[in-house]
N, C-alpha and C positions, 0 to 999 in steps of 0.2 A: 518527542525526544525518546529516543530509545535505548536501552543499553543490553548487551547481549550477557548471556547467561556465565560465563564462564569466569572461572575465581582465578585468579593469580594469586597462592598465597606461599608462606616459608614456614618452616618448620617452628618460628621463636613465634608464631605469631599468636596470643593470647587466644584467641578464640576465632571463628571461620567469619569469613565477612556477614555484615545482617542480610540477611534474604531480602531485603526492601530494595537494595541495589539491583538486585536482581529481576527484580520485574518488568515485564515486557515493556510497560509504560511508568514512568518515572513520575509520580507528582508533582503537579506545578502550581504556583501563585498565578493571579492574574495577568501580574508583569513576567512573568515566561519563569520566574526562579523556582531552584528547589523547594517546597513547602517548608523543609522540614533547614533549612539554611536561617542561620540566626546572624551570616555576616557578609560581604562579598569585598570582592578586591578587582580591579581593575587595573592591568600593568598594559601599557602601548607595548606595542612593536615599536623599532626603531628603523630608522636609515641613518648612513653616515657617506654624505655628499664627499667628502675628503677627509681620508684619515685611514681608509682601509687597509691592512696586514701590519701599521703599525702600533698599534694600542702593546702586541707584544713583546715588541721591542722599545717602550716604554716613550715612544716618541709621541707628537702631540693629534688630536685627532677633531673631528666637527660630527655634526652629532643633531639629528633633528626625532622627537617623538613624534609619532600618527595618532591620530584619533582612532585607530583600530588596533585592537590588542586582545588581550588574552582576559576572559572571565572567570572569577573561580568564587564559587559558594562552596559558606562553609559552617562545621557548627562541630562545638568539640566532643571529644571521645577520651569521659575521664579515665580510662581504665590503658590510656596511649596506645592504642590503635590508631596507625593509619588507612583509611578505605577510600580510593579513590577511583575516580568513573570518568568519564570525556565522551562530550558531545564527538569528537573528532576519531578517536579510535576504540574498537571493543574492546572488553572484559574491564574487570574488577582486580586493582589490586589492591593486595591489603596485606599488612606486616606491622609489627610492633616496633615501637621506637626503642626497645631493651633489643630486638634481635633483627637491625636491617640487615637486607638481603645484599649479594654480592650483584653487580650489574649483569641483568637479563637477557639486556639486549632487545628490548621493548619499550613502547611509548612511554613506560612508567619511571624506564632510567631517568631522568635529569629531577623527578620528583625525590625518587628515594635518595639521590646525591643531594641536595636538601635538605633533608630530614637527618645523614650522614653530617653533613659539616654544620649544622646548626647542636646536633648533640655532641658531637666534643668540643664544640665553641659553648656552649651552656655548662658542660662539665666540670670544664678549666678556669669557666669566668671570663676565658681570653677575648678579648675583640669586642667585647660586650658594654654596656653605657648605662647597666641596668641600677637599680637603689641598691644599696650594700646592705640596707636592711633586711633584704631574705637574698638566697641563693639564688641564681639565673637558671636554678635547673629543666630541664625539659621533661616534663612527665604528661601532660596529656597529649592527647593526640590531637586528629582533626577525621572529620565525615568531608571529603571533597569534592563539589563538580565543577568540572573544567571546561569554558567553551573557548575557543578559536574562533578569531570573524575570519580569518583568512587564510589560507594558505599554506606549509609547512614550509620554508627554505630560505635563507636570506633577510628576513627582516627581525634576527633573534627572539625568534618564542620557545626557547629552550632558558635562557636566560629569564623570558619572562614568566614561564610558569614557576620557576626554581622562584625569583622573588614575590609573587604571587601567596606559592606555600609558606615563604619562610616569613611572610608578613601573617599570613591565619597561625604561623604555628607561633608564632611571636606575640599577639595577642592575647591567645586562651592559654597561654603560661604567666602572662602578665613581663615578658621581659622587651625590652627598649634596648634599642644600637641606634646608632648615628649611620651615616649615608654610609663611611669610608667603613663598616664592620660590614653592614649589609653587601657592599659594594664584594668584599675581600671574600664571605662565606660563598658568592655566587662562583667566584673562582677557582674557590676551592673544591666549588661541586665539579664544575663543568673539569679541571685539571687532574683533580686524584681522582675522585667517581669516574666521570663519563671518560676520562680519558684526552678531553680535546685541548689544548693548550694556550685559549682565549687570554685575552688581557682586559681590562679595565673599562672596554669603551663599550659590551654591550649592558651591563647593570648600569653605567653610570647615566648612559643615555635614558635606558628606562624608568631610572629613579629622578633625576635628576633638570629633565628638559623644560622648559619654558615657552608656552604655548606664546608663536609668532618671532620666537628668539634663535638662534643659532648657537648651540652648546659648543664653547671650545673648550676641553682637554687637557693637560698636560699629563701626562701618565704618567710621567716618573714625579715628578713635583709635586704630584696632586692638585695644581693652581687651575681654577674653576674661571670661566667666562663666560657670559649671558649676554650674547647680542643682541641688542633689538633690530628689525627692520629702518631702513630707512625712510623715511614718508616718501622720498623718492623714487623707489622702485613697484615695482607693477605688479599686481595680486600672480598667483602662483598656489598649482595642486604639487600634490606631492603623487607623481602617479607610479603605478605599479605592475610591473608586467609580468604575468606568473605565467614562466615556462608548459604548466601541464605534467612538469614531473619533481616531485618532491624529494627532496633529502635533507640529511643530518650529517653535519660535519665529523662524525666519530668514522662514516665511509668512505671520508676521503682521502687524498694525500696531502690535507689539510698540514698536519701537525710536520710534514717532512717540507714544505716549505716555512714554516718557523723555524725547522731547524737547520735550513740552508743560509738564513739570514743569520742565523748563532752562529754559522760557520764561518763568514762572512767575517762578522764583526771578531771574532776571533783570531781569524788569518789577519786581519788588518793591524789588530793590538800587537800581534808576534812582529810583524813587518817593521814596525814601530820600537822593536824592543822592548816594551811595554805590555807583557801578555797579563791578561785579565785571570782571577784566582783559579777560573776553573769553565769549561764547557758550559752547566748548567747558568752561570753568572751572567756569559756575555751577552751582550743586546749591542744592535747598532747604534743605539742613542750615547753609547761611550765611548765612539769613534767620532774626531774633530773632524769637522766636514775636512779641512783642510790635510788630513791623514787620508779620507776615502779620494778626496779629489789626486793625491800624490798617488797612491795606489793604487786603485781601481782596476788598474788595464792589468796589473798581475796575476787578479784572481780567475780562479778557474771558474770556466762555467760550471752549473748555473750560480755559483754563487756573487758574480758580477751581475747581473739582471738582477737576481735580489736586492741587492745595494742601492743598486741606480733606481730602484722603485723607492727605498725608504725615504734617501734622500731629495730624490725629484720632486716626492710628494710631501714631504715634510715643507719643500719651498711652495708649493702650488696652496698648502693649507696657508702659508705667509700669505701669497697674493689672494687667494681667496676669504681670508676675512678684512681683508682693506679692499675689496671688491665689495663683500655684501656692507661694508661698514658705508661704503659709499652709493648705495643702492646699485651698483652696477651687475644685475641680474644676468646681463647679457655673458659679462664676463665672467661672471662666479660659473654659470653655467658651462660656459665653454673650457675651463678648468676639469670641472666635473667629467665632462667629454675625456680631456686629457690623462685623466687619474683612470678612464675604465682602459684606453689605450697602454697606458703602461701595466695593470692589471692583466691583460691580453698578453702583451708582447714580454714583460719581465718576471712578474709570479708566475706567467701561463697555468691560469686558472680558468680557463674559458672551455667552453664545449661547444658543440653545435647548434643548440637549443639558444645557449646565452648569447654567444656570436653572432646568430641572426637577430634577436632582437637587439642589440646594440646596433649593427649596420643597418638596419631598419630606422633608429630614432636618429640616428647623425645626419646631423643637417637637416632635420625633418622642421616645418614651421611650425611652430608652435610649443616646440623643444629646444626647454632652452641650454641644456645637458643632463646628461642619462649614463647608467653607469652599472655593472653587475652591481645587485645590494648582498652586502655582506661578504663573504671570504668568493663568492663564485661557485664553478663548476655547475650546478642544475639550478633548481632554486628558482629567483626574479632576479630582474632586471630593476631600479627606481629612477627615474626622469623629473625634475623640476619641469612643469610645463603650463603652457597658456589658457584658462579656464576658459575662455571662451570659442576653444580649439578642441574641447574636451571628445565631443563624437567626431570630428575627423581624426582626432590623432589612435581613437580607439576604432575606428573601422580601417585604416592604412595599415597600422599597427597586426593588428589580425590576419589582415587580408595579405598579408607580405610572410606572415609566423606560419599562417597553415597552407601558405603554398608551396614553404618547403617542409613542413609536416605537417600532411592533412588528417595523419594518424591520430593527431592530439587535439581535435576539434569537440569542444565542449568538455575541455579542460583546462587550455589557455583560456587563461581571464585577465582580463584590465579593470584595474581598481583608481579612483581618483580620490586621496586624501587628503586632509589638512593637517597642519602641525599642530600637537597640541603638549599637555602639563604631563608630569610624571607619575608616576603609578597614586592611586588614590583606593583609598578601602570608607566604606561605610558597616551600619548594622544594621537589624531586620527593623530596628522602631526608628530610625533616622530615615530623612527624607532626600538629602544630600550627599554624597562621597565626601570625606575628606583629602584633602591632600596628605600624602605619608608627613610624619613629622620629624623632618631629620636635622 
């Protein structure tokens, strides 16, 4: 494990990073951790089979954790410093919790947004669940290393490092929240810090999941649902197909498709008589289907394609949990197909990279549906598919990706996971993770 030499620091920051960061070779325990880490935390990446570009407009969503995620050791810094390091990208940053920095533009944004909405949620008291016997304030830091098992793009580890952090920085202050604070501080990083205009369904899945269960959603209600499997359906990975080229949603035209679906629901409220307070207010989830179905054909492109996404896929989540509720994997799957189709043809979030692996697993045996993960554009691909199909659908798979880009060879990679529990942290004398306690 290496880390390269270089400081990222800000002018408020109490003192210059420790030089121990900085060394060629980072000290390690015999199980691979920081020597010098007294806690670690564990958040999944996520997929969400049905439900995608709606968590924003507050409609309902599904939602499964991986057993692969984000690692983060940790050990405090009484003097509130924050110094953090990643296995996945160079240098060191380091800033004080009295003076964070304005967004960089570097791997370390979604941490300092973090660090950002957890100290004026500590300041205020607001969102917080803490004993009233002392103040929730945030005065120490954290010492951090960050690993990634996977990939950057599409199965939110931007969410998951933010809850990661905000669980070490929540420990070495001694303060406690509930799912739905946690839940809201990650929003508020990823919305005012990073800029990106997420909703509700990447923290929740990662706090939240139930290993072998299917998380349903509701995002304006907050109403929570834990599927079980049906003894009737047939084992299943959860697989992963990474493009070979990484991104972050703060680079796309991410946030200007959330805001064509505002438009949307907007224009439909006016139509109606009935205009909503204000621009920033509206969401489609406050339009009666029976309003979009009368109007529909009015609106202008592209804000029709938006529409018809929310709502097609708001009923495909209907059929799709009375599918897996009834073990019919076949069909849940072929849903899933349908949700990355409309993805393609009405967000037009797709690229060339995503587009071939989608047309690549459709209809493929052994797939039983596959779908962009996450918002699209670069990123992965995720597929529910048949374990015992596992090396033909990863050598087709390949052999179809780099015959229309040979350029990305021994970059595209296929990952085969399982569903698993939601974010869990341990300490250096425990031998177990616990489960977050929300």
């Amino acid at each position: 494990m290496t880390v390269a030499a270089e400081t990222i620091t800000h002018d408020g920051a109490q003192r210059e990073a420790d030089p121990n960061l900085q060394n060629p070779e980072m000290i390690l325990t015999c199980d691979g951790k920081p020597a010098w880490a007294v806690g670690q935390v564990f958040c999944p990446y996520r997929v969400c089979p049905l439900g995608a570009h709606c968590d924003h407009q507050h409609g309902c969503v599904t939602g499964m954790a991986l057993d692969k995620g984000v690692y983060l050791w940790y050990a405090p810094m009484p003097d509130g410093v924050i110094e953090l390091t990643s296995d996945n990208f160079e240098g060191v940053a380091s800033f004080s919790i009295s003076h964070i920095p304005a967004k960089m533009g570097d791997w370390a944004d979604p941490l300092r947004g973090a660090v950002s909405a957890l100290a004026v949620a500590a300041a205020s008291q607001e969102a917080l669940s803490g004993s009233s016997s002392k103040p929730n304030r945030l005065r120490v830091g954290v010492r951090a290393h960050i690993m990634g098992e996977l990939p950057i793009g599409g199965l939110s580890s931007s969410a998951a490092v933010i809850l990661a952090l905000l669980t070490a920085l929540c420990r070495v202050n001694e303060i406690e929240m509930d799912a739905s604070a946690m839940i809201d501080l990650v929003i508020h990083a990823e919305n005012d810090y990073i800029g990106v205009r997420i909703g509700a369904l990447d923290p929740a899945c990662e706090l939240l999941c139930r290993r072998g269960e299917l998380f349903h959603l509701d995002t304006m209600t907050g109403e929570r649902e834990w599927i079980p499997a049906s003894p009737d359906m047939p084992p299943f990975d959860i697989a992963i197909f990474f493009s070979g080229l990484q991104r972050s949603l703060a680079g796309t035209v991410y946030n200007q498709r959330v805001e064509d679906m505002k438009a949307a629901a907007l224009a439909m409220a006016a139509y109606r008589d009935k205009p909503t307070r204000s621009f920033a207010e509206a969401r489609l989830r406050d339009v009666p289907l029976e309003t979009y179905e009368l109007y529909r054909d009015r609106l202008p492109e592209p804000w029709r394609r938006r529409a018809a996404h929310f709502f097609t896929e708001q009923q495909r989540i209907r059929e799709g949990v009375g599918a897996w509720r009834g073990g019919d994997l076949e069909r849940f799957g072929a849903l899933i197909f349908q949700s990355g189709a409309s993805t393609i043809r009405n967000m037009e979030t797709s690229s060339p990279y995503l587009g071939k692996i989608y047309e690549t697993i459709l209809g493929m045996n052994g797939v039983y549906g596959g779908r962009f993960s996450g918002a699209g554009f670069k990123g992965c691909c995720m597929a529910l598919t048949d374990p015992s199909r596992r090396d033909e659908i990863r050598e087709r798979v390949t052999a179809g990706y780099l015959s229309a880009f040979p350029e990305l060879e021994g970059k595209f990679a296929v990952f085969f996971c399982r569903s698993a529990d939601g974010m869990a942290f341990s300490h250096a004398d425990e031998d177990a993770p616990h489960a977050l306690k929300l």
